[in-house]
C-alpha positions as CSV (number, residue, x, y, z in Angstrom):
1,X,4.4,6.2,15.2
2,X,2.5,6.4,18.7
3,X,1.4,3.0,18.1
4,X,2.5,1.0,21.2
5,X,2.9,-2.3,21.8
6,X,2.1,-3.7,25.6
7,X,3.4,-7.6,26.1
8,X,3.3,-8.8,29.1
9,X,3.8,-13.0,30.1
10,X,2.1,-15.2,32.2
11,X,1.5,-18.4,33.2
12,X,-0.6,-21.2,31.5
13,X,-3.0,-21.1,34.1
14,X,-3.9,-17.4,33.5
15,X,-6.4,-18.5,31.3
16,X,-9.5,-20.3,31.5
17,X,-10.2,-19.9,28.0
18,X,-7.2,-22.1,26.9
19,X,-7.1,-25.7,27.3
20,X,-4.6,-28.3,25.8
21,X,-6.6,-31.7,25.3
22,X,-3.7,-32.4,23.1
23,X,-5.7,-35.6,21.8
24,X,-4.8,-36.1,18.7
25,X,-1.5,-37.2,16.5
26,X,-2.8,-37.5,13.1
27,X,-1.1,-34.1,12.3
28,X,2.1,-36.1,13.2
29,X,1.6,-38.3,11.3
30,X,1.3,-36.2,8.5
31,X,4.6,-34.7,9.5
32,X,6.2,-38.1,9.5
33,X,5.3,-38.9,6.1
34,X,6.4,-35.5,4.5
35,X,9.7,-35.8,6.0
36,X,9.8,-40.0,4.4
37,X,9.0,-38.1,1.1
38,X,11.5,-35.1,1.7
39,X,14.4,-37.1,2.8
40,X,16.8,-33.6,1.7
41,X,14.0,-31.7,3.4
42,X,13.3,-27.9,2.0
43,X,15.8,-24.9,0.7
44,X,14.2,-22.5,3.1
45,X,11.7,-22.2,6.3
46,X,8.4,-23.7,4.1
47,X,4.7,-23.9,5.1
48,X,4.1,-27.5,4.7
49,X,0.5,-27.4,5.6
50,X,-1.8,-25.0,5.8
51,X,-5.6,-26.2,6.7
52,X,-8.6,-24.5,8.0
53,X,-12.0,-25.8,8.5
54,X,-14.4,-22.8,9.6
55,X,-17.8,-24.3,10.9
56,X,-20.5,-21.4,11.5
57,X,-23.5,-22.5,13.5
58,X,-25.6,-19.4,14.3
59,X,-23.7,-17.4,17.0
60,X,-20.9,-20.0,17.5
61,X,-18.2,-20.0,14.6
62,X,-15.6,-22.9,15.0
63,X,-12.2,-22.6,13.0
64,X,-9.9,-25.6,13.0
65,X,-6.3,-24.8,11.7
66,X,-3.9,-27.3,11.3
67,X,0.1,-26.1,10.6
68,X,3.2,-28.0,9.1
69,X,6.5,-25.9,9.1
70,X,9.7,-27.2,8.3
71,X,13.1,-25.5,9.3
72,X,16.3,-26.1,7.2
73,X,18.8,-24.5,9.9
74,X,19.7,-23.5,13.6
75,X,18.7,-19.2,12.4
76,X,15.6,-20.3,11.5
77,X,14.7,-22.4,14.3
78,X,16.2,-19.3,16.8
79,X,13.9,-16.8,15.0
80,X,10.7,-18.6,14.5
81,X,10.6,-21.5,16.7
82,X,8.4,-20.6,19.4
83,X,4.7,-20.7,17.6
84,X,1.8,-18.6,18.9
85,X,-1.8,-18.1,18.6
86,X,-4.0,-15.4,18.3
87,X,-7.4,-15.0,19.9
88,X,-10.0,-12.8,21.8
89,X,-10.2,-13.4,25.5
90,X,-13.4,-11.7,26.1
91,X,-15.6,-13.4,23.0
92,X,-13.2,-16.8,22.2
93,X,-11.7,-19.8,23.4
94,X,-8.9,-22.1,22.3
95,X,-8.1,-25.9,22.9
96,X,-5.1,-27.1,21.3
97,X,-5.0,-30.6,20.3
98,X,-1.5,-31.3,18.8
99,X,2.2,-29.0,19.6
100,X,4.7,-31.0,19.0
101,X,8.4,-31.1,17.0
102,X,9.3,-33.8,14.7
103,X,13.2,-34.2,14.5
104,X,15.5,-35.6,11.6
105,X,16.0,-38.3,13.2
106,X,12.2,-39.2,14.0
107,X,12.1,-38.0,17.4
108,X,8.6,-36.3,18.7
109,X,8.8,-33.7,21.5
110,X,5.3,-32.8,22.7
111,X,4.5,-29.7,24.1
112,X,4.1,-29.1,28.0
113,X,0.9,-27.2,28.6
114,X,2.4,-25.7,31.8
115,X,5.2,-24.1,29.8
116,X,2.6,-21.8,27.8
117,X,3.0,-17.9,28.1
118,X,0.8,-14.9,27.4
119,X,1.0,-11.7,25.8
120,X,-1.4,-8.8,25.1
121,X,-1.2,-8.8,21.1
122,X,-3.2,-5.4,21.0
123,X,-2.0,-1.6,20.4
124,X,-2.3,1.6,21.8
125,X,-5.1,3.4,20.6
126,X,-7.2,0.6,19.3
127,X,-10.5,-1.2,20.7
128,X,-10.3,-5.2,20.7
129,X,-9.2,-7.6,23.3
130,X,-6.4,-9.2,21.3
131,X,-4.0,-12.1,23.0
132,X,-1.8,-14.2,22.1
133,X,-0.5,-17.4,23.4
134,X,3.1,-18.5,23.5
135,X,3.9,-22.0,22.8
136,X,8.0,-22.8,22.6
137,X,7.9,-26.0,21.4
138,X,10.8,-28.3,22.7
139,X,13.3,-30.4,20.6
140,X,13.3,-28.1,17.9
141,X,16.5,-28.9,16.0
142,X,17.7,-27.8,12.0
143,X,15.8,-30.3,9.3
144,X,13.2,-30.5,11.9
145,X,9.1,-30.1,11.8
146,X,7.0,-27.9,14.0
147,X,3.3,-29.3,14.1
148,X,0.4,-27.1,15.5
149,X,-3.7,-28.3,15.8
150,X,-5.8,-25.8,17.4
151,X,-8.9,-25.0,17.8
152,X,-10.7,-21.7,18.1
153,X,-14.1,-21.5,19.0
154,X,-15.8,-17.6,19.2
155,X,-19.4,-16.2,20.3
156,X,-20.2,-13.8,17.5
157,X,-22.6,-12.2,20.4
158,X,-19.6,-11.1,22.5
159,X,-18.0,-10.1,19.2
160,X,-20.8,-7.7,18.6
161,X,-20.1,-7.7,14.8
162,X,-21.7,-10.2,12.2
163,X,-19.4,-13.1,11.1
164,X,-16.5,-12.4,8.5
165,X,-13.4,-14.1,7.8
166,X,-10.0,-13.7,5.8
167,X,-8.2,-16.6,5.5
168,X,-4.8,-15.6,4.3
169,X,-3.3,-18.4,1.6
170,X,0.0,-16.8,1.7
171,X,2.9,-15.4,3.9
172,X,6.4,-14.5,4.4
173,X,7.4,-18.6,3.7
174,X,6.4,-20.5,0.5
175,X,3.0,-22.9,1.0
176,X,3.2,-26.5,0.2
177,X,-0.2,-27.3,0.6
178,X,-2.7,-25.2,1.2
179,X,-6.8,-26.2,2.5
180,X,-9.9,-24.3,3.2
181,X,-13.5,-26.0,4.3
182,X,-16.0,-23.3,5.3
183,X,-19.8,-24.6,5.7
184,X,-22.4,-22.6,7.4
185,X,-25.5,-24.7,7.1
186,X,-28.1,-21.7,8.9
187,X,-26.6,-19.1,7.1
188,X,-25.6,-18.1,4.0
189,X,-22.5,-16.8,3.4
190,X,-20.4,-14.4,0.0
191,X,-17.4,-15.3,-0.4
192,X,-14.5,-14.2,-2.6
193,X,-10.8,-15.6,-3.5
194,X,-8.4,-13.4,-4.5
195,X,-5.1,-15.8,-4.8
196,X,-5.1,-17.1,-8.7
197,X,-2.9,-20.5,-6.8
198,X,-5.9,-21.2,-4.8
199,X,-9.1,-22.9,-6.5
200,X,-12.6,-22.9,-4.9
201,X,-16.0,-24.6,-5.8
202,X,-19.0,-24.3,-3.3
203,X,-21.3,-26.6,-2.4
204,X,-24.5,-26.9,-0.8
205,X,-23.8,-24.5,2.4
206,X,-20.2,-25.7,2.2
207,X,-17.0,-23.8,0.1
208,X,-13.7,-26.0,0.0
209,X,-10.7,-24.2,-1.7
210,X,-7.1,-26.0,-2.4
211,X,-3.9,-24.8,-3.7
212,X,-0.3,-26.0,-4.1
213,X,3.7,-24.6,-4.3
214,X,2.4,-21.1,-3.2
215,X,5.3,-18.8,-3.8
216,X,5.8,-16.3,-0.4
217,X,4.5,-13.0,-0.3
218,X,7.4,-10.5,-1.3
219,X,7.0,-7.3,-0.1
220,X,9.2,-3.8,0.8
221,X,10.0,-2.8,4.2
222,X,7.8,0.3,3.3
223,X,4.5,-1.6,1.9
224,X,1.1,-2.0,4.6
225,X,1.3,-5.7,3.8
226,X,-2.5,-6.5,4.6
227,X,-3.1,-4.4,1.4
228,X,-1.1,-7.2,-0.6
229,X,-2.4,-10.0,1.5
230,X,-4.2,-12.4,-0.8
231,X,-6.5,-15.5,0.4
232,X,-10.5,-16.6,0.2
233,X,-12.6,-14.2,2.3
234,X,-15.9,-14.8,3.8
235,X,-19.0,-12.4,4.7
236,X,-22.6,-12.7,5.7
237,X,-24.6,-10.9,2.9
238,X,-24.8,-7.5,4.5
239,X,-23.9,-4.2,2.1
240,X,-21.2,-1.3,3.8
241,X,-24.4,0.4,4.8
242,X,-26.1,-2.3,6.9
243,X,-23.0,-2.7,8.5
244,X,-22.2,0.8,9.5
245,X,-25.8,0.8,10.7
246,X,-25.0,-1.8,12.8
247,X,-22.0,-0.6,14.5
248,X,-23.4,2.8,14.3
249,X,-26.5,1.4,16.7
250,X,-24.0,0.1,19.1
251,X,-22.3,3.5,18.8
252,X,-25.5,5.0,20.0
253,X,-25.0,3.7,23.7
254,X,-22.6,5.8,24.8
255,X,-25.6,8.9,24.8
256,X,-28.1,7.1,26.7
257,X,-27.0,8.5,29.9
258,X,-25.2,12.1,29.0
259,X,-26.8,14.0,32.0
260,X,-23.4,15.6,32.8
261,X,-22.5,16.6,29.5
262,X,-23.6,19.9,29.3
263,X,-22.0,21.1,32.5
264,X,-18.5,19.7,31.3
265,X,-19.0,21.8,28.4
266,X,-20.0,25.0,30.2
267,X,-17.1,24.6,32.4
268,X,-14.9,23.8,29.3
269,X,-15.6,26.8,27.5
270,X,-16.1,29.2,30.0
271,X,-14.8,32.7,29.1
272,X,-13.5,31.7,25.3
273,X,-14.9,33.5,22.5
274,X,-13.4,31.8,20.0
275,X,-15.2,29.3,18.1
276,X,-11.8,27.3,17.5
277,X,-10.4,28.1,21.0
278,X,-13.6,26.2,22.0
279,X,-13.1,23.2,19.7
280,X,-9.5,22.7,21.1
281,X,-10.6,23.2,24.7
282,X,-13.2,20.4,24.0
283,X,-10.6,18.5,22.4
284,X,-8.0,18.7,24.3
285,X,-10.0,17.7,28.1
286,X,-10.5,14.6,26.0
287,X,-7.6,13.7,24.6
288,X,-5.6,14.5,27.5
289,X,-7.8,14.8,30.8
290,X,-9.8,11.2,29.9
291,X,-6.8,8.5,30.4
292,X,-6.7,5.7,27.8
293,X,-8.0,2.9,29.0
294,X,-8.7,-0.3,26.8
295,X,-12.5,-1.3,27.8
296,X,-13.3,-3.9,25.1
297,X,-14.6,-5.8,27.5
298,X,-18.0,-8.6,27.5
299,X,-20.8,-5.9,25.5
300,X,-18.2,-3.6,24.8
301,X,-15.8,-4.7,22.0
302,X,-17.4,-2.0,19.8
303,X,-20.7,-0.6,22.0
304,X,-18.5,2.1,23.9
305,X,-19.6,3.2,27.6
306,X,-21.8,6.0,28.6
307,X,-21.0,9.3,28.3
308,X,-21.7,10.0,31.8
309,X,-19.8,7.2,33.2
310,X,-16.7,7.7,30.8
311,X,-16.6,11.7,32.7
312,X,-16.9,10.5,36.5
313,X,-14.3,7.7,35.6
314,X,-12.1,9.7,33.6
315,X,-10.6,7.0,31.4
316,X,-12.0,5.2,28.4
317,X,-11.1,3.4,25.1
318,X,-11.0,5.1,21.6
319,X,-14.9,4.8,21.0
320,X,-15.9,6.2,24.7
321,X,-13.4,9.2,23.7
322,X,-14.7,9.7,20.7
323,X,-18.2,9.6,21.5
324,X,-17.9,11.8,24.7
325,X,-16.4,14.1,22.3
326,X,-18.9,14.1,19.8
327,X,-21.4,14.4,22.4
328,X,-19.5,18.1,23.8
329,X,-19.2,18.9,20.5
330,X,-22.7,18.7,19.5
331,X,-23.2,21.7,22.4
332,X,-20.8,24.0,20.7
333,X,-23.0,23.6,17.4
334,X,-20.4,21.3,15.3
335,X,-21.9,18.5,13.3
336,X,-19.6,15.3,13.5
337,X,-19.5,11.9,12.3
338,X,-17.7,9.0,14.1
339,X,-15.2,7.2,11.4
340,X,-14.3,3.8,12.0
341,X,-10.3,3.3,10.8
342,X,-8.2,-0.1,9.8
343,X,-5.0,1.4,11.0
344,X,-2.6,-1.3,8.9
345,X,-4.7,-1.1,5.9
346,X,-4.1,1.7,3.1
347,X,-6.0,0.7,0.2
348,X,-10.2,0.9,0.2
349,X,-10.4,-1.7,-2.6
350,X,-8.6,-4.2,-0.9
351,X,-11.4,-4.4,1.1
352,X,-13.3,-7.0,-1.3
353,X,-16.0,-8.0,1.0
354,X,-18.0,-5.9,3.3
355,X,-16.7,-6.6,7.1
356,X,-16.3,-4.4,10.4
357,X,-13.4,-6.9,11.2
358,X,-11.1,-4.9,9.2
359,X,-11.5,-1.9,11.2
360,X,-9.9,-1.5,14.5
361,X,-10.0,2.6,15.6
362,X,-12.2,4.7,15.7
363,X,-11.8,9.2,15.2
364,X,-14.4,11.6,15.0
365,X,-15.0,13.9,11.6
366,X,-16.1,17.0,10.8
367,X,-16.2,20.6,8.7
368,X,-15.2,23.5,9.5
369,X,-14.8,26.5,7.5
370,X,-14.7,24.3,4.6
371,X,-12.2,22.3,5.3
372,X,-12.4,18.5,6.9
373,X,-10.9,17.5,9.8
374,X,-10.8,14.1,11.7
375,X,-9.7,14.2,15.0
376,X,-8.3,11.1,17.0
377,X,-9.1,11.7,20.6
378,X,-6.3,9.1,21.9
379,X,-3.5,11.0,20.2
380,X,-3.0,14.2,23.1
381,X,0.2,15.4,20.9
382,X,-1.5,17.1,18.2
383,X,-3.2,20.3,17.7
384,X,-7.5,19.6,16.3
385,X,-6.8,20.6,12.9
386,X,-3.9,18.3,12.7
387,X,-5.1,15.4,11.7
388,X,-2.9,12.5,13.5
389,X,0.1,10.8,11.8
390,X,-0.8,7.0,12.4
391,X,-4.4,7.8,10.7
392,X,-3.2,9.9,7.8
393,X,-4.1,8.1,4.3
394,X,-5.4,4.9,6.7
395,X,-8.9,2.8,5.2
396,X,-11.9,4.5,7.1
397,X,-15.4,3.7,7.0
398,X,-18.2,6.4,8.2
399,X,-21.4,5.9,9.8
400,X,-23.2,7.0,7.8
401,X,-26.4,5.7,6.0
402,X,-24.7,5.8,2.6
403,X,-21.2,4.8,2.7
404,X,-18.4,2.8,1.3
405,X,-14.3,2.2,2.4
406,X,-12.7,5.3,2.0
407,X,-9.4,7.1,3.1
408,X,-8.4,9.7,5.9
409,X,-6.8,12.5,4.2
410,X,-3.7,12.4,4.0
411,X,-1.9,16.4,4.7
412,X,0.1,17.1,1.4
413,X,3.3,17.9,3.7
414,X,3.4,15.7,6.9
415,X,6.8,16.3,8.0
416,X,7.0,20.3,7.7
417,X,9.9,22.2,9.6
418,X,10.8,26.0,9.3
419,X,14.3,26.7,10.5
420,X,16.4,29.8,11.4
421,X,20.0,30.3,11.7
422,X,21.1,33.0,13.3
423,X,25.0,33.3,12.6
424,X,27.5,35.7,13.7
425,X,31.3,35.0,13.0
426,X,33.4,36.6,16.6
427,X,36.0,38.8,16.2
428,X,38.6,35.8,16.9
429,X,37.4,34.3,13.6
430,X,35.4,31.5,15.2
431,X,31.2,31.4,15.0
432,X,28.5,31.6,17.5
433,X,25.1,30.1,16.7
434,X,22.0,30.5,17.5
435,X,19.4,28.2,15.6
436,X,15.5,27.9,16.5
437,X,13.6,24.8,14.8
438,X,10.1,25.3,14.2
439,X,8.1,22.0,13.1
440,X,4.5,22.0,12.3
441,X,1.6,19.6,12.2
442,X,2.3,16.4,12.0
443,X,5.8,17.2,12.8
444,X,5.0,18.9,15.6
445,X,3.4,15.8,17.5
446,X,5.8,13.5,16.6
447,X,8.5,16.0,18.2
448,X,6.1,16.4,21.2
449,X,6.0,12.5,21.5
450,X,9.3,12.1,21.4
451,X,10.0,14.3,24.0
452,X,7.0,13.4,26.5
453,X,7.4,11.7,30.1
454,X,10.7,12.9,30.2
455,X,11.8,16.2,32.0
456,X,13.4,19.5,31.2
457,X,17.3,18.2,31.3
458,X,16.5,14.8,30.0
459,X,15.0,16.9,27.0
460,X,18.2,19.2,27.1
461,X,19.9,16.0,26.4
462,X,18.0,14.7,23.7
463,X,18.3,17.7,21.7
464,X,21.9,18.1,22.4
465,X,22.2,14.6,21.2
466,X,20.2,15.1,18.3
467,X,21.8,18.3,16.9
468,X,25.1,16.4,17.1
469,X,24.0,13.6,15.4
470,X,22.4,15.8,12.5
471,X,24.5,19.3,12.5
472,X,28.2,19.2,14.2
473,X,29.4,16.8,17.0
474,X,30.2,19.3,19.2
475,X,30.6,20.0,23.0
476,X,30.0,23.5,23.1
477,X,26.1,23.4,22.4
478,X,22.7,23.8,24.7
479,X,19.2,23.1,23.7
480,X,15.8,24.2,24.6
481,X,12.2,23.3,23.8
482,X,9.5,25.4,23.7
483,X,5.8,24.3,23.8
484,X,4.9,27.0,21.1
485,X,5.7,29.6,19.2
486,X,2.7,32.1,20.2
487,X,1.3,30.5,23.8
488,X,2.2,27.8,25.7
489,X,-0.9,25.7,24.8
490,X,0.1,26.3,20.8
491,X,-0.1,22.5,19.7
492,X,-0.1,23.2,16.0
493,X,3.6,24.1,16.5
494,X,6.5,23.0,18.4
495,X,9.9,24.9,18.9
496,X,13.5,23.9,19.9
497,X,16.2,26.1,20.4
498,X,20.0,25.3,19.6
499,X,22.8,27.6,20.8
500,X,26.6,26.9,19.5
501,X,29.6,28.1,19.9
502,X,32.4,26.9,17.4
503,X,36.4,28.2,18.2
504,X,38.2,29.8,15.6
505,X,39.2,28.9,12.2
506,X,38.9,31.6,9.9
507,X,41.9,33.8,9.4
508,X,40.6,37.2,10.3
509,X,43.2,39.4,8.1
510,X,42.1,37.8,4.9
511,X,39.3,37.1,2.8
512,X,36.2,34.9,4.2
513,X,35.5,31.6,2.5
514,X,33.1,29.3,4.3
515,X,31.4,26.6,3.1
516,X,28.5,24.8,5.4
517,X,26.1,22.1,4.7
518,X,22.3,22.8,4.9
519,X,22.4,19.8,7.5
520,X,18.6,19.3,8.4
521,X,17.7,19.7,4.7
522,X,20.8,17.0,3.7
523,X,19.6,14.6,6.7
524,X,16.1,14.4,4.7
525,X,17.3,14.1,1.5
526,X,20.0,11.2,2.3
527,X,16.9,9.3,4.2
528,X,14.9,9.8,1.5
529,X,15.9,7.7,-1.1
530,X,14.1,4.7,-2.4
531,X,15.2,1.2,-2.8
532,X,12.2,-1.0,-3.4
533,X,11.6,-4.1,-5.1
534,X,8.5,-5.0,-4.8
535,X,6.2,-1.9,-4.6
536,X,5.5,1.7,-4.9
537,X,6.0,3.9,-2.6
538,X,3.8,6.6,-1.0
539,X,5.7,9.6,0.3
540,X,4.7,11.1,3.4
541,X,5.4,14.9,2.0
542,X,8.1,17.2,3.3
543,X,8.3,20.9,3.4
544,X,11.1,22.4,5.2
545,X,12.5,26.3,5.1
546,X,15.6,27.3,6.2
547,X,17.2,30.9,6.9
548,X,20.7,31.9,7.2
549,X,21.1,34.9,8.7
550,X,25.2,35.6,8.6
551,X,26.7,38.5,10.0
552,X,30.3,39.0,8.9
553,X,31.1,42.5,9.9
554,X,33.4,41.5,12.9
555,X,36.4,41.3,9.9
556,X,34.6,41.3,6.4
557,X,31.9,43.1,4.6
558,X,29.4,41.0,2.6
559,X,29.5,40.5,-1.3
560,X,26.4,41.3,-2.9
561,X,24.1,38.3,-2.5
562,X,24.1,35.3,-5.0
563,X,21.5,34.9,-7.8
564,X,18.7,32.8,-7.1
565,X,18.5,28.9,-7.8
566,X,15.1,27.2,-8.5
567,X,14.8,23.7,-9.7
568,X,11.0,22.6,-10.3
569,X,10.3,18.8,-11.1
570,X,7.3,16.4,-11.0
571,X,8.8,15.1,-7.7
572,X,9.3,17.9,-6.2
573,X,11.1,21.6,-5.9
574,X,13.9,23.7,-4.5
575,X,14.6,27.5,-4.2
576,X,17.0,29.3,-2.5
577,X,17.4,33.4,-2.6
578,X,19.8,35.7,-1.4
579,X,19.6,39.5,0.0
580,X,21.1,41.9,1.8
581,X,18.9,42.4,4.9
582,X,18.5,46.3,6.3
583,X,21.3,45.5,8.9
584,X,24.1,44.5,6.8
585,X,23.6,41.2,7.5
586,X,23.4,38.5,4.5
587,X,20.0,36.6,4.3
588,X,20.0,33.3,3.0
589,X,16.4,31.3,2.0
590,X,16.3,27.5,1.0
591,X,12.8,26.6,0.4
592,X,12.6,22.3,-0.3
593,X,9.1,20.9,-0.6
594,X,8.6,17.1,-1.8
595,X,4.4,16.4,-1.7
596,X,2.6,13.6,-0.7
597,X,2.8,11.2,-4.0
598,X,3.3,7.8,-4.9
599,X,6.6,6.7,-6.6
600,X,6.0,3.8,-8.6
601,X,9.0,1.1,-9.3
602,X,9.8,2.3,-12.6
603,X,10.2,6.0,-11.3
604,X,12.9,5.2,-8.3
605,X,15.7,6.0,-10.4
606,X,14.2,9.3,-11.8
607,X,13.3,10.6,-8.1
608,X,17.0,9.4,-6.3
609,X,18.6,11.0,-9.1
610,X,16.6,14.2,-7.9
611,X,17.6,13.7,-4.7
612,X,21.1,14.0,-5.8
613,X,20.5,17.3,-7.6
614,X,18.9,18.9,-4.6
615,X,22.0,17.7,-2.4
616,X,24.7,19.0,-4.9
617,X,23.1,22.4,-4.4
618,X,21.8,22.8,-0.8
619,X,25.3,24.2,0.3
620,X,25.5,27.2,2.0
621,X,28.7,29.0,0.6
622,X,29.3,32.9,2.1
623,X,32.1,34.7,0.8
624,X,33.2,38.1,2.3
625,X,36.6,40.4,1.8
626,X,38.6,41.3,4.4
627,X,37.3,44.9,5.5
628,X,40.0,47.2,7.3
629,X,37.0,49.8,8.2
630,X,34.9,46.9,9.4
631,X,33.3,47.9,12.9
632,X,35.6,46.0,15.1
633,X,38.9,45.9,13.6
């Protein structure tokens, strides 16, 4: 959810890493046949060719991949035409050989270097120098080929992690023909295939693997696809502890020059007692005060900066922030661990063969008062003990001297929301409103995120909007949000504050029926359902509390209260209670809570049709006689 995505184009020139020999045609060739052999051509956009050859030679690994696509119509060519390539500036360089079309009619359209474009493929948050180059190849028409030879070429010194490889043997598209040639001739090399299409046999310092008619990869919109991603995967023989040893080492830099540490804390924590007060201070000057920077520059892909020079700079990547913060809170007493994180990967035994590659974050973990937190220096929207949403249930890896894949916690309720409505029906028989939303957490950030760079009446608007959207499209509303619900630094919590007015339509000489819907609670529920084919689902967990607090007495008196409704299942609960508060007025509690859990295919039905009991009775229904003694007749 704060994961974002930075493109930017440039020219062909931007680059000396790339260069376009473009000096050979057998690929074409081998488009020109397949297209003799399929004079109907394919059903759908098809992977003709998939080939890798990986060559590694001590320091330098070379991969040669070679790609055939074919696309049946004018869609497909709009939405996948333009081909790109991914690659490393700092530790890798590309030459492209062949980018070409083939037409129906036999036509070949090569590829103008000059018209190549760049973009940053990297996110937010995360260390690596990831590019990507552009190629929109020309002539592309319907029943037409696209054919791609590159070459990368990377320096596994600049990488600063030993060699690994996952060569993926499926994808969105069905695979024709699918090739893999890895030799390593210095060093020797585990390897594991984990598609049952694909066959492998190894040789002397060499591993070819073939498959054919490889169905796509089907997948839900909801799935981390990299978990399902299947293909032969390559790894020097090194354990998970050798490699966090490794990175950990490289970790190690960023306290070889700390000399100002220890005034930054005493100036951080000047004059607060508390012991988690002090944590949060320390936290938050890192998260907020040290500006995101991405530094994975030449020596730094994953060896982070000094700690001195990340505080008189004030900006740094995910590892200097962690590190500096690790290093402030060593002074305060707190034991922590640095945690590297794969932030698209969910599942620890997907990880088949031990590989730092997987891994591109990295948070800081520790205990305190027996509990475990892991706190994400790069995310400033979250309170210390609220561990960040885009982390939550993500593959980690700790440096520590015996360790294996594991996962962040994951909070049990993410999305948690407390809300109180405050209603008073006017003496002219319409309502006025007042209703203050109090999210927690998780929630809390993602509210904060949401309504960050802009200002106070750009946030009135967004809330007005919002409200409409969810409770009543009305005109006659204001909004308001507050940092906290205690001080103005409270990050665990976040409020926002709805006033509404709503003209009258209740008949003030006769008995009181209204009817309204428990709107926040109903706009979860009706986004919650499932409708997967493929795979299971993992719920996020939701926990939301709602008070109605009605005051009839302009015209009515209240009934007694309603008994109380509790439905508990396996998925989930729901409670509401009733009661006459001191006042007069009629209280009214709805309690919903839906844990973190995994749904599996088979249970879909069984949890929607849960969903539809908890709708049929979230509505709020208040009925009240007419009252002649009623204080304002």
């Amino acid at each position: 959810m704060f994961a974002l995505l930075c493109v930017w184009l440039m020219p062909a020139n931007g680059w000396a890493s790339v260069v376009f020999p473009m000096d050979s045609d057998a690929l074409i060739a081998r488009a020109k046949l397949d297209q003799q052999e399929q004079v109907a051509g394919y059903d759908e956009v098809t992977n003709v060719l998939r080939r890798i050859v990986v060559d590694v030679d001590g320091n330098k690994v070379t991969r040669r991949i070679q790609a055939l696509w074919f696309y049946p119509d004018t869609s497909s060519v709009e939405e996948y035409g333009t081909e790109s390539i991914y690659f490393d500036d700092v530790s890798e360089s590309v030459r492209v050989h062949t980018a070409a079309t083939l037409s129906p009619d036999g036509t070949v359209s090569q590829f103008d270097p000059a018209n190549a474009q760049y973009g940053d493929s990297d996110q937010y948050n995360t260390f690596s120098n990831g590019r990507v180059l552009y190629l929109a190849l020309p002539g592309m028409q319907a029943n037409g080929y696209t054919v791609l030879d590159y070459e990368i070429t990377s320096d596994l010194k600049l990488t600063e992690t030993p060699f690994a490889d996952h060569i993926r043997a499926e994808s969105l598209f069905p695979l024709r023909q699918f090739e893999l040639i890895v030799r390593a001739p210095t060093v020797t090399l585990n390897w594991d295939n984990s598609h049952p299409a694909v066959y492998c046999e190894s040789l002397a310092h060499e591993t070819r693997c073939s498959g054919q008619d490889i169905p796509a990869l089907q997948f839900d919109s909801t799935t981390y696809w990299r978990d399902k991603l299947r293909g032969v995967s390559f790894a020097v023989n090194l354990d998970w502890s050798e490699l966090a040893a490794h990175a950990l080492t490289l970790y190690q830099n960023a306290f070889t020059e700390q000399s100002e540490v220890e005034s930054l804390y005493q100036r951080l924590v000047d004059g607060i007692d508390s012991k988690a007060q002090r944590i949060e201070a320390l936290f938050r000057f890192v998260a907020e005060d040290i500006r995101y920077v991405s530094l994975s520059t030449e020596g730094h892909t994953h060896t982070p900066h000094t700690n001195d020079s990340v505080i008189r700079n004030r900006y740094g990547d995910c590892k200097d922030k962690t590190a500096l913060l690790q290093a402030l809170l060593a002074l305060e007493g707190v034991e922590a661990t640095p945690v590297l994180v794969s932030t698209n990967r969910t599942d620890p035994d997907r990880l088949v063969l031990p590989s730092l590659n997987y891994f591109n974050h990295i948070v800081l973990c520790l205990a305190y008062q027996g509990q475990r937190y892991c706190l994400d220096p790069t995310d400033s929207t979250v309170h210390w003990q609220s561990t960040s949403n885009w982390i939550q249930g993500k593959v980690a890896l700790p440096l520590t001297s015996t360790t294996k894949p594991e996962q962040i916690p994951a909070e049990k309720h993410r999305w948690t929301m407390d809300i109180l409505s405050e209603l008073v029906f006017t003496e002219a028989g319409g309502l006025h409103e007042v209703q203050t939303r109090t999210y927690s957490d998780a929630f809390a950030a993602y509210m904060r995120e949401q309504l960050r760079g802009s200002d106070t009446d750009e946030q009135q608007q967004m809330l007005v909007r919002q409200y409409q959207q969810v409770v009543a499209d009305t005109d006659n509303v204001s909004a308001m949000a507050l940092a906290g619900t205690q001080r103005e630094d409270d990050y665990r919590q976040l409020q926002v504050r709805t006033e509404a007015n709503y003209s009258a339509f209740a008949t003030t000489d006769n008995h009181l029926r209204y009817t309204e819907d428990d709107a926040w609670l109903v706009d979860d529920l009706q986004s919650s359902y499932l409708d997967n084919e493929y795979d299971a689902v993992t719920l996020d967990g939701v926990r939301y509390r709602s008070r109605y607090n009605v005051d009839v007495t302009a015209h009515w008196r209240v009934m007694s209260p309603a008994p109380t409704v509790e439905l508990v299942h396996r998925f989930g609960s729901f409670k509401r209670v009733s009661k006459i508060l001191n006042d007069g007025r009629l209280s009214i509690e709805t309690i919903l809570e839906i844990p973190h859990q995994t749904i599996g295919l088979t249970e879909q039905d069984e949890f929607n049709q849960l969903l539809d009991r908890f709708l049929a009775l979230q509505t709020i229904r208040i009925e009240a006689p007419f009252s002649a003694d009623s204080a304002n007749p």
